[in-house]
C-alpha positions in Angstrom: -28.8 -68.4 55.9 -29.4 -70.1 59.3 -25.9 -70.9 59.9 -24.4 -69.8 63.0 -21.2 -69.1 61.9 -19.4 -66.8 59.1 -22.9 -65.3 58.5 -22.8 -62.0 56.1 -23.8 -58.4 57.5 -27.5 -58.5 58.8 -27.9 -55.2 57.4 -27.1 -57.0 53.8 -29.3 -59.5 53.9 -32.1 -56.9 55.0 -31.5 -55.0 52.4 -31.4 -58.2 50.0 -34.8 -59.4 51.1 -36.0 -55.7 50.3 -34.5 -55.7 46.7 -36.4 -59.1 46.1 -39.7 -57.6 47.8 -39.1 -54.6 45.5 -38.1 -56.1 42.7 -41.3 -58.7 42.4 -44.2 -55.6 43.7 -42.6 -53.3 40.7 -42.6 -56.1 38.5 -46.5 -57.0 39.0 -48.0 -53.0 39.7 -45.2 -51.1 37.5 -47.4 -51.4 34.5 -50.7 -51.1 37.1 -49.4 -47.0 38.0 -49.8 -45.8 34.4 -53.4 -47.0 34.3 -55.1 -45.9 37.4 -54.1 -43.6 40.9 -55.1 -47.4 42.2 -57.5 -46.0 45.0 -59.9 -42.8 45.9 -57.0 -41.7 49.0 -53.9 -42.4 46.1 -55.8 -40.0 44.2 -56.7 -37.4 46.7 -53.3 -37.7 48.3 -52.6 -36.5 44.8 -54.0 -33.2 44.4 -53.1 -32.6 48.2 -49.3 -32.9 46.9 -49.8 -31.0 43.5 -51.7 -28.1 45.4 -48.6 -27.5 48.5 -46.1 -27.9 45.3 -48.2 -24.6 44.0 -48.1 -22.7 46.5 -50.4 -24.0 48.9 -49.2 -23.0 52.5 -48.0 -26.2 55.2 -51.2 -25.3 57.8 -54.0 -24.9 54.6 -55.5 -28.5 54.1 -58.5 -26.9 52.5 -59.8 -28.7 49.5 -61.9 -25.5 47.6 -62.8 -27.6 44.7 -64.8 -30.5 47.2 -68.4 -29.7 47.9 -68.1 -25.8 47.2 -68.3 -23.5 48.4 -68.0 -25.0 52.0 -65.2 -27.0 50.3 -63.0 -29.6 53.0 -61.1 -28.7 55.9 -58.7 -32.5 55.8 -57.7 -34.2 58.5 -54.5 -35.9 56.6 -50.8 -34.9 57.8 -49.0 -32.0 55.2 -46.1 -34.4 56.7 -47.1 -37.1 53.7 -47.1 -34.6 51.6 -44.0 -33.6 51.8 -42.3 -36.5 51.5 -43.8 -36.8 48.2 -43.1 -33.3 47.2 -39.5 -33.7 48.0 -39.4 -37.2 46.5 -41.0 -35.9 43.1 -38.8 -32.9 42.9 -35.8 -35.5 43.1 -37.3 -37.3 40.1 -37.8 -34.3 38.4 -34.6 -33.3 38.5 -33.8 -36.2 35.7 -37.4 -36.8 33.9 -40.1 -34.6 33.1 -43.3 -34.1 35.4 -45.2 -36.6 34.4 -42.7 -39.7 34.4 -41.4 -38.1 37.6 -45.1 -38.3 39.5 -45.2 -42.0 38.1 -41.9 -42.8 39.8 -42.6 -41.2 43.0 -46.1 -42.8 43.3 -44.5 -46.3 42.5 -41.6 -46.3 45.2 -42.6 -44.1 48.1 -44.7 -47.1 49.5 -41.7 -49.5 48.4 -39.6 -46.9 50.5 -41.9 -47.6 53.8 -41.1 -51.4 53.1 -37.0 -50.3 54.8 -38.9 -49.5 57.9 -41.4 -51.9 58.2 -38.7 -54.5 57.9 -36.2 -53.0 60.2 -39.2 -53.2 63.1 -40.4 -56.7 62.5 -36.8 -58.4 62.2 -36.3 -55.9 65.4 -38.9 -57.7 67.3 -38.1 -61.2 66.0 -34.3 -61.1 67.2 -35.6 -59.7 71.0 -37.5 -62.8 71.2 -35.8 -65.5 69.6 -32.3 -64.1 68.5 -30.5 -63.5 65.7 -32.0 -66.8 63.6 -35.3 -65.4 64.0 -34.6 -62.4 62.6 -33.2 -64.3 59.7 -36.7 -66.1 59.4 -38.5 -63.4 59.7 -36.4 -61.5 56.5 -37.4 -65.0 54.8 -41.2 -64.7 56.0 -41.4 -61.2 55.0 -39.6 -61.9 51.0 -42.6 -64.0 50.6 -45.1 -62.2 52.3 -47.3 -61.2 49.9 -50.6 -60.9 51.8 -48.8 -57.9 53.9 -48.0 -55.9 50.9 -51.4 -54.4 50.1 -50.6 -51.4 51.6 -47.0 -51.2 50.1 -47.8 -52.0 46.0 -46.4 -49.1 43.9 -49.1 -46.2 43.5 -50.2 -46.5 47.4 -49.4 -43.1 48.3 -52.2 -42.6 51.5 -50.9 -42.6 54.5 -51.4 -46.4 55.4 -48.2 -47.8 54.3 -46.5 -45.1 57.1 -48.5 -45.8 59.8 -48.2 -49.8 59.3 -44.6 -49.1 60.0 -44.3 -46.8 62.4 -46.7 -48.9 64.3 -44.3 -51.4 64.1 -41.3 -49.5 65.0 -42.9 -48.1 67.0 -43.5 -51.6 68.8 -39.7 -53.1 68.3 -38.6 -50.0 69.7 -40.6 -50.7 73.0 -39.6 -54.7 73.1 -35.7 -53.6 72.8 -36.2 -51.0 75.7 -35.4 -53.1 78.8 -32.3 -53.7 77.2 -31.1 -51.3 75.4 -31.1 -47.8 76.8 -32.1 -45.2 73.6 -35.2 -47.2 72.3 -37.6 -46.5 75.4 -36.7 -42.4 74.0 -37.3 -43.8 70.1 -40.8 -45.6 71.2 -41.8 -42.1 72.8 -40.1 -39.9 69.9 -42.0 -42.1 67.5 -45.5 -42.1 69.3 -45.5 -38.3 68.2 -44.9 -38.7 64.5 -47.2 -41.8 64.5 -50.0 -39.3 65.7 -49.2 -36.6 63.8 -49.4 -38.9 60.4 -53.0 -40.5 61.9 -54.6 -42.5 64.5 -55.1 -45.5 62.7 -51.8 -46.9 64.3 -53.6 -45.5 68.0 -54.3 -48.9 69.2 -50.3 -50.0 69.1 -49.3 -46.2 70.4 -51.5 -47.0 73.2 -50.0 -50.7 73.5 -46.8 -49.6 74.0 -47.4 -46.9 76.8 -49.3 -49.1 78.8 -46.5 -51.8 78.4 -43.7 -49.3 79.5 -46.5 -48.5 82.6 -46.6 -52.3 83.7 -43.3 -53.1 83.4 -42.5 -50.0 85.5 -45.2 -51.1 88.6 -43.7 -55.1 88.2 -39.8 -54.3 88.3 -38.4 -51.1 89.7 -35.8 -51.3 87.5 -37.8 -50.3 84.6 -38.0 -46.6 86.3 -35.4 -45.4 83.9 -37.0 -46.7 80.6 -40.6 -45.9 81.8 -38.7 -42.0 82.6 -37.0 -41.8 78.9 -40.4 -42.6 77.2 -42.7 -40.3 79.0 -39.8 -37.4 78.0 -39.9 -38.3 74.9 -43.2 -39.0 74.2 -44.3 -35.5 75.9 -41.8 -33.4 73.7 -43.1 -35.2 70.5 -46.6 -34.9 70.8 -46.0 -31.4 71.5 -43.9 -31.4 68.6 -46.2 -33.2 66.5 -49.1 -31.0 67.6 -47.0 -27.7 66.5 -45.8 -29.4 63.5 -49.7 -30.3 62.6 -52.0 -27.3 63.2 -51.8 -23.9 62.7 -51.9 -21.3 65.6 -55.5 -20.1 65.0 -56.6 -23.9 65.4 -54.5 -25.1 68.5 -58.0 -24.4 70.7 -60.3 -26.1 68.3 -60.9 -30.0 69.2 -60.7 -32.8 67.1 -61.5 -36.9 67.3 -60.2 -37.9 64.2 -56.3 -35.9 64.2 -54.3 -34.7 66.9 -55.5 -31.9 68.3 -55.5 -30.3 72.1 -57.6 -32.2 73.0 -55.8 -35.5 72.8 -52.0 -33.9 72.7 -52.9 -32.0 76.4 -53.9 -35.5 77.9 -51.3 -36.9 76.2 -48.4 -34.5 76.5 -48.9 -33.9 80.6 -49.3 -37.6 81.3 -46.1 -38.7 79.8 -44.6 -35.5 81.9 -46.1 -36.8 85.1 -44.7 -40.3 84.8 -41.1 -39.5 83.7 -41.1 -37.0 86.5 -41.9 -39.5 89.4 -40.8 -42.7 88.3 -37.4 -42.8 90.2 -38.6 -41.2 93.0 -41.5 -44.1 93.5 -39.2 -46.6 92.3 -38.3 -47.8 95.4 -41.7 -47.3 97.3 -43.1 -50.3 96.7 -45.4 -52.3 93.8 -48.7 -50.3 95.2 -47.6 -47.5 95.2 -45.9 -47.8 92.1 -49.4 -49.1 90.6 -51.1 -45.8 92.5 -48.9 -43.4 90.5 -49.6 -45.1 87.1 -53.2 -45.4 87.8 -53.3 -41.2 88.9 -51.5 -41.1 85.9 -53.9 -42.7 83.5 -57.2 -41.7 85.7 -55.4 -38.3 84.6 -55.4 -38.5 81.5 -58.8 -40.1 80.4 -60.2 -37.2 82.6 -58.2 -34.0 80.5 -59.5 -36.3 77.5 -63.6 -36.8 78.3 -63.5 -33.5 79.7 -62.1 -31.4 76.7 -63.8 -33.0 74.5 -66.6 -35.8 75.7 -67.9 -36.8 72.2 -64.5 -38.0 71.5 -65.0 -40.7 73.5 -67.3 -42.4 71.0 -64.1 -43.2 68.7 -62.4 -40.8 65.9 -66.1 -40.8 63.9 -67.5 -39.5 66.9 -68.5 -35.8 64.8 -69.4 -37.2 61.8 -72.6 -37.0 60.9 -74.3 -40.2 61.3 -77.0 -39.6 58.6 -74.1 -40.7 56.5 -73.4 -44.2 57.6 -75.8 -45.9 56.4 -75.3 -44.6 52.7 -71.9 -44.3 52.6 -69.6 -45.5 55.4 -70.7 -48.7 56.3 -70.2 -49.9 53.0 -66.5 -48.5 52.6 -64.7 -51.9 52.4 -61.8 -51.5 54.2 -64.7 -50.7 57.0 -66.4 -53.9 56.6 -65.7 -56.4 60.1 -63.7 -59.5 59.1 -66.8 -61.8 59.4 -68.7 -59.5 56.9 -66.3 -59.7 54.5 -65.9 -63.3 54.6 -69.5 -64.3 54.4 -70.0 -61.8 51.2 -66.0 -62.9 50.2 -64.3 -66.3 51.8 -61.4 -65.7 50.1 -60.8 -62.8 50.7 -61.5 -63.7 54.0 -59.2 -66.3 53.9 -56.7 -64.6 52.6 -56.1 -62.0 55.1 -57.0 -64.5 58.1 -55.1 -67.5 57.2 -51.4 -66.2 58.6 -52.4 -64.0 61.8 -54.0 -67.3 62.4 -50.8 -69.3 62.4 -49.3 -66.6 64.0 -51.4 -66.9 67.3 -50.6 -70.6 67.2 -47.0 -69.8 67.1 -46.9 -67.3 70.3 -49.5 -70.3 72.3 -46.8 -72.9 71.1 -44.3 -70.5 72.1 -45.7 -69.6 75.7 -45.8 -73.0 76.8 -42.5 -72.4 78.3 -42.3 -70.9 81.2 -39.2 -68.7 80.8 -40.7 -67.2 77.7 -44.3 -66.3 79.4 -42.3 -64.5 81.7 -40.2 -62.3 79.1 -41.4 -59.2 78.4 -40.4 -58.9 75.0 -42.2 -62.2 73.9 -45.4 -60.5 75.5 -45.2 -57.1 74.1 -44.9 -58.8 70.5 -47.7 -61.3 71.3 -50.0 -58.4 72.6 -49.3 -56.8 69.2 -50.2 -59.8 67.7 -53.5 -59.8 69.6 -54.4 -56.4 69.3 -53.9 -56.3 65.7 -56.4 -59.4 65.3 -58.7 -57.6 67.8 -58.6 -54.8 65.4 -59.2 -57.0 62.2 -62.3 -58.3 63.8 -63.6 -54.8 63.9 -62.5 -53.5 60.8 -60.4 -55.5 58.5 -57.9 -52.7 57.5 -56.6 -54.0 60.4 -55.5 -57.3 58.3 -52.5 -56.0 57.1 -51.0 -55.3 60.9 -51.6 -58.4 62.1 -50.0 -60.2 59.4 -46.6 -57.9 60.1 -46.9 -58.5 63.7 -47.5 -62.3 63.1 -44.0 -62.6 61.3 -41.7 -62.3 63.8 -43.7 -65.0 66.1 -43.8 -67.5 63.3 -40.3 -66.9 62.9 -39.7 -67.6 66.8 -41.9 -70.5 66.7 -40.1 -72.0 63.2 -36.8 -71.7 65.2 -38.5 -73.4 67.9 -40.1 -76.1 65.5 -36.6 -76.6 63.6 -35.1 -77.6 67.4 -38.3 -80.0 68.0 -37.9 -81.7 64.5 -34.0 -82.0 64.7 -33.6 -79.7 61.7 -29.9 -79.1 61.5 -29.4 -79.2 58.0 -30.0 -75.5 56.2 -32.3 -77.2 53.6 -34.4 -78.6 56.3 -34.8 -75.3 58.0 -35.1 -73.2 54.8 -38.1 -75.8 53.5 -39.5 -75.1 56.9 -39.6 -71.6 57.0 -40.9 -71.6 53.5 -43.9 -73.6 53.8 -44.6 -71.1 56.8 -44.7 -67.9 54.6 -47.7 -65.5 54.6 -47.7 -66.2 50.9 -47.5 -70.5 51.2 -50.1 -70.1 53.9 -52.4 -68.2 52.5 -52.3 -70.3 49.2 -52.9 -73.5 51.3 -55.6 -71.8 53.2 -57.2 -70.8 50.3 -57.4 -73.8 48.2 -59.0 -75.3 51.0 -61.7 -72.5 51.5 -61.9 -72.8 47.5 -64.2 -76.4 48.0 -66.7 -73.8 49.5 -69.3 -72.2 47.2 -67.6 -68.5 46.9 -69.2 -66.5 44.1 -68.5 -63.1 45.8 -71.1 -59.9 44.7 -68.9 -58.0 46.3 -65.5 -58.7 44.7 -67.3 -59.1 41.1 -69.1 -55.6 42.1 -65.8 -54.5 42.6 -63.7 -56.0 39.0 -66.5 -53.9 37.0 -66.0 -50.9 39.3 -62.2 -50.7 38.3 -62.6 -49.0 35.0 -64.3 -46.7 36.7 -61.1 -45.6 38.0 -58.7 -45.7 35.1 -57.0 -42.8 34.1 -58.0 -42.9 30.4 -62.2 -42.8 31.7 -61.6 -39.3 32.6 -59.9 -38.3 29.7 -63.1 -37.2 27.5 -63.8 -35.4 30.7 -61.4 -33.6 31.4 -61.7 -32.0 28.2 -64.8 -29.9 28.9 -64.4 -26.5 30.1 -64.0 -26.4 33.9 -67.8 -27.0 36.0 -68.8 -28.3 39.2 -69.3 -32.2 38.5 -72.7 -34.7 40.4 -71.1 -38.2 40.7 -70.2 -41.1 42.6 -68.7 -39.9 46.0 -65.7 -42.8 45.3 -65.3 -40.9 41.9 -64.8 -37.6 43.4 -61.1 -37.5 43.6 -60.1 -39.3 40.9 -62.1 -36.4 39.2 -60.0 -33.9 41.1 -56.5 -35.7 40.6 -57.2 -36.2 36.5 -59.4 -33.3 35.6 -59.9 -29.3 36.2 -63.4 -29.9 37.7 -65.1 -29.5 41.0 -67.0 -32.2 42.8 -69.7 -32.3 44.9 -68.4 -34.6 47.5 -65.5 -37.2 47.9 -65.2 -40.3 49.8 -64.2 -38.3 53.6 -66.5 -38.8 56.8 -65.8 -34.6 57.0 -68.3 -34.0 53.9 -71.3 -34.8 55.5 -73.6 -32.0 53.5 -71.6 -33.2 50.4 -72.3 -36.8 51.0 -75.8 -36.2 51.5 -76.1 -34.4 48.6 -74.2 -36.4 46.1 -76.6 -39.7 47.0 -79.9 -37.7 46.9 -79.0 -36.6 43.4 -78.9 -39.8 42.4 -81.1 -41.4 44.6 -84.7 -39.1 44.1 -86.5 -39.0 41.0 -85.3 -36.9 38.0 -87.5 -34.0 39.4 -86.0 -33.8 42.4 -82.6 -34.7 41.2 -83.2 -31.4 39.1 -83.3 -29.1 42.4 -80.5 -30.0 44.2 -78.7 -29.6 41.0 -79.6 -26.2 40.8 -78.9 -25.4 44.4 -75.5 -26.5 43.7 -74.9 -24.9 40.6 -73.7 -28.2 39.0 -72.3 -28.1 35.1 -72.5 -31.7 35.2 -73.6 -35.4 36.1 -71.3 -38.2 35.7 -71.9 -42.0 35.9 -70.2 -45.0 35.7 -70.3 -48.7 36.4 -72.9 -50.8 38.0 -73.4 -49.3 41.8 -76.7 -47.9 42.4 -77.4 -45.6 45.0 -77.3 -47.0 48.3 -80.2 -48.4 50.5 -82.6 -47.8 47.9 -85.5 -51.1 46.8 -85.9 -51.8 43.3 -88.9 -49.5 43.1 -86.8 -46.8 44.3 -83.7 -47.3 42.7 -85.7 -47.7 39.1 -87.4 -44.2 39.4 -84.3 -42.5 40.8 -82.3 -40.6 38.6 -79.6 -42.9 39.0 -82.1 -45.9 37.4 -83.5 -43.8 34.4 -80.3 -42.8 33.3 -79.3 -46.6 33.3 -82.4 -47.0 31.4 -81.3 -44.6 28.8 -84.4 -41.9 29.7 -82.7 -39.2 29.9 -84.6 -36.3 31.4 -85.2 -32.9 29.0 -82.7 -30.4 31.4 -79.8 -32.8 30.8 -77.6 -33.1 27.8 -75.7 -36.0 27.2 -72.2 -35.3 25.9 -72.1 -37.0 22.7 -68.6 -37.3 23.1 -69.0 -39.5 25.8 -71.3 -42.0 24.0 -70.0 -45.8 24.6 -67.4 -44.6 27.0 -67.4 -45.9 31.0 -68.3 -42.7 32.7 -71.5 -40.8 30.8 -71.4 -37.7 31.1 -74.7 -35.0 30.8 -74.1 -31.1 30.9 -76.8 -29.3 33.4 -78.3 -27.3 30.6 -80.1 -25.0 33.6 -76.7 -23.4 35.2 -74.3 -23.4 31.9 -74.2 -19.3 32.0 -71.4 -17.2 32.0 -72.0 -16.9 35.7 -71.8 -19.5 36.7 -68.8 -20.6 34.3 -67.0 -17.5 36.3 -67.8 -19.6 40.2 -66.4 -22.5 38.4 -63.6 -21.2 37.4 -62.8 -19.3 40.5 -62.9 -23.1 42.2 -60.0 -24.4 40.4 -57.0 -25.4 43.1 -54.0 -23.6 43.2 -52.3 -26.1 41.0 -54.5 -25.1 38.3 -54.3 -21.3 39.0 -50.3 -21.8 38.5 -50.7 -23.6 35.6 -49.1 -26.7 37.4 -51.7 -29.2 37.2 -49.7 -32.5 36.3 -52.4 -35.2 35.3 -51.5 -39.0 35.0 -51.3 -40.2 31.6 -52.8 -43.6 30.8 
């Protein structure tokens, strides 16, 4: 494998370490995708896809059966969507529906894998050659702590924007040498932001590297012109491709919208029109037209829309963050998690750890400090650690953009050590894997006293979303159903019902409701029932309402249903009796009213007959 000479096709043993990444994730989750849609954005991604393969049109994201009848206006890319569409009509073509939504839900993320492993063996090779790349296909085979985005059933959008983040990056480290990828990192800053701006911190990365390369070497005039072209006419695509007509003038912090694809689009217009001409002029003035540029930018930005500047939340109601999003795990800061969860902790830490190691071992030479590849990758690294701090759905990019600096480091370790031998290399690179050291890491975090609420929280919570709890469920004529916002779309994706809210920061009035249901006494509870029109309340598991004391929680709704005192206006469903999710019909609105507004809430999946549900 690390032999110079008579080495098979890269593109071979690429596509070998993704059969034996494949091949082990369908192996362990293949069984997993027949029990449960895996997560609350699997699931909703879910009825998104079955409602634009009925009929739904590409610009109408509306969600009618969420918190009716305001219902949700998402913020998600159709673009997901139809990849799924067009990947379940291919299976469909050879199995029936339901075997056909199982495939596609169990290799579109495998799918994004291709990508994801094109970029990081792309950035490994710029910095350390061909041998690092090798490592970093080795790395990446036994990487399992950078697959939780990637396991068979995640069909959100997380597993695309990991790697176009990273394309996106080896597309920008290749650029000074090779002359199409400074027009792929632009072409590919537009689809990143059309899918979502979780990969924004990277997008951003790689324009401000293409900006300082530009003001250090004149040279880089050209590159620094082919990425503001193509970043300009991709937003702009991007933007057209995303929103409707009747919505280009409404503003947005969480999705591209004008007000960030204006700033965006005329900066990136500005710089690839004057960078030749200022190439010459000097470093200043070089610097002066970046820093217009930028100054530019940020400006259009605050000034189309200033609350943006508080981050993509930035219109979300904040009443809701104390009951709902802070809680949201893949929220929670790294140092959180670990103090509730060490090994979790531990787990996701332990390799982006070694990683920074790698680029400091790697930086002590001089010729590599100076290379800007090695920095681009190393400022990816950084950034993506920066972001785990904050928020550790950040984890997963910091562990891709650790790989290929390991690798360079291993290859730098192997010539140290006087490694020639490709066993001594191989045993190397092994005991460097994400998977080896995150094992080593955690057996010694494992001498620690670790019982995690959290994680044990989170084991009883899982039946909770199996396929087979909604089954009794879905059997009741169609109503508007009162439960647990993270139960919301599983309810949507396996039944005919309406739900009051759904995990998504947009449902503030939802949210709100939802909790107080469940959160005020049974009298209470009662009202906001009725103002609703709810047919029924729903729970399941051990999660009481959030923020609540003991008092609180054991006079809330929520805490005399657990106590088995059931108030007189509800009705428990006897079929229900001993299963997860209890279930209590709304004796107050069942009338053939309010049947019709519950019926007329269905989505147009269900009005074409189409719904497909997941069988357990």
């Amino acid at each position: 494998m690390f032999s110079p000479t008579r080495q098979p096709p890269f593109a071979l043993l690429l596509a070998l370490a993704w059969a034996v990444i494949a091949a082990q994730l369908l192996f362990q989750h293949w069984g997993h995708t027949a029990q449960t849609l895996n997560d609350t954005d699997d699931a909703m991604r879910l009825v998104e896809m079955r409602d634009f393969l009925a009929g739904q049109s590409w610009f109408d994201m509306h969600q009618g059966r969420v918190q009716p009848p305001i219902g949700l206006d998402s913020h998600w890319s159709r673009l997901i969507d139809a990849g799924l569409a067009g990947l379940f009509v291919l299976f469909h073509t050879v199995v029936d529906a339901t075997l056909a939504e199982r495939l596609m839900r169990a290799f579109w993320p495998i799918l994004w894998l291709v990508p994801a492993l094109i970029g990081t063996a792309a950035i490994a090779w710029r910095v350390a050659g061909r041998e690092a790349a090798l490592v970093t296909l080795l790395l990446a085979a036994l990487g399992l702590p950078a697959f939780t985005q990637f396991v068979p059933g995640r069909i959100d959008h997380h597993n695309v924007q990991i790697a176009l983040a990273i394309l996106t990056v080896g597309a920008t480290v290749w650029s000074d040498r090779v002359r199409w990828a400074a027009s792929g990192a632009g072409a590919l800053t537009g689809l990143a932001l059309a899918i979502g701006f979780e990969g924004l911190p990277f997008v951003m990365l790689c324009g401000a590297v293409f900006a300082l390369r530009y003001i250090i070497d004149p040279n880089q005039a050209a590159p620094l012109r082919r990425y503001g072209r193509a970043m300009s006419a991709s937003v702009i695509v991007a933007f057209g491709a995303t929103l409707a007509p009747d919505r280009w003038l409404n503003s947005a912090c969480d999705m591209i919208a004008y007000n960030s694809a204006v700033p965006a689009a005329i900066s990136g217009l500005l710089l690839a029109a004057l960078a030749q001409p200022f190439a010459q002029a000097g470093w200043t003035l070089r610097a002066a037209l970046v820093a217009v540029a930028g100054v530019l930018s940020i400006t259009l930005f605050a000034s189309l829309e200033p609350r943006c500047l508080a981050g993509p939340f930035a219109m979300m109601d904040p009443a809701i963050w104390p009951i709902w999003l802070s809680h949201v795990n893949e929220m929670q800061p790294w140092l959180r998690l670990t103090r509730n969860d060490i090994i979790t902790g531990v787990w996701l830490a332990s390799f982006p750890v070694i990683a920074l190691l790698g680029a400091a071992l790697l930086a002590r030479d001089s010729a590599t400090r100076r290379d800007a590849g090695f920095l681009t990758a190393a400022l990816a690294l950084l950034t993506a650690v920066v972001t785990t701090l904050a928020t550790i759905k950040g984890a997963p990019y910091a562990i891709w953009f650790g790989m290929p600096l390991v690798a360079a480091a291993t290859i730098h370790l192997a010539s140290v050590f006087r490694l020639e031998s490709l066993l001594g290399r191989f045993a190397l690179g092994m005991f460097l894997t994400p998977t080896a050291v995150a094992g080593i890491a955690i057996t010694l975090a494992s001498v620690f006293p670790h019982d995690s609420p959290i994680k044990n929280e989170m084991v009883e919570r899982r039946t909770c979303f199996d396929s087979a709890t909604y089954a009794t469920l879905a059997k009741l004529p169609p109503g508007l159903v009162a439960t647990n916002v993270d139960y919301g779309p599983f309810l949507l994706a396996l039944t005919p019902h309406s739900v009051v809210a759904a995990p998504y920061h947009r449902l503030s009035v939802g949210i709100m409701a939802a909790h107080q249901i469940f959160a005020e006494p049974p009298e209470t509870a009662r009202d906001l029932l009725s103002r609703f029109h709810a047919f029924y309340v729903a729970t399941c598991g051990p999660q009481p309402p959030l923020g609540l004391d003991e008092a609180a929680r054991n006079a809330s709704l929520w805490g005399q249903l657990q106590a088995g005192h059931v108030p007189d206006w509800l009705e428990p469903i006897a079929e229900t009796a001993g299963q997860p999710m209890r279930v209590y019909r709304f004796k107050e609105v069942m009338s053939a009213g309010a049947r019709e507004q519950a019926n007329a809430l269905t989505s147009p999946a269900d009005r074409a007959g189409r719904t497909r549900r997941t069988r357990p």
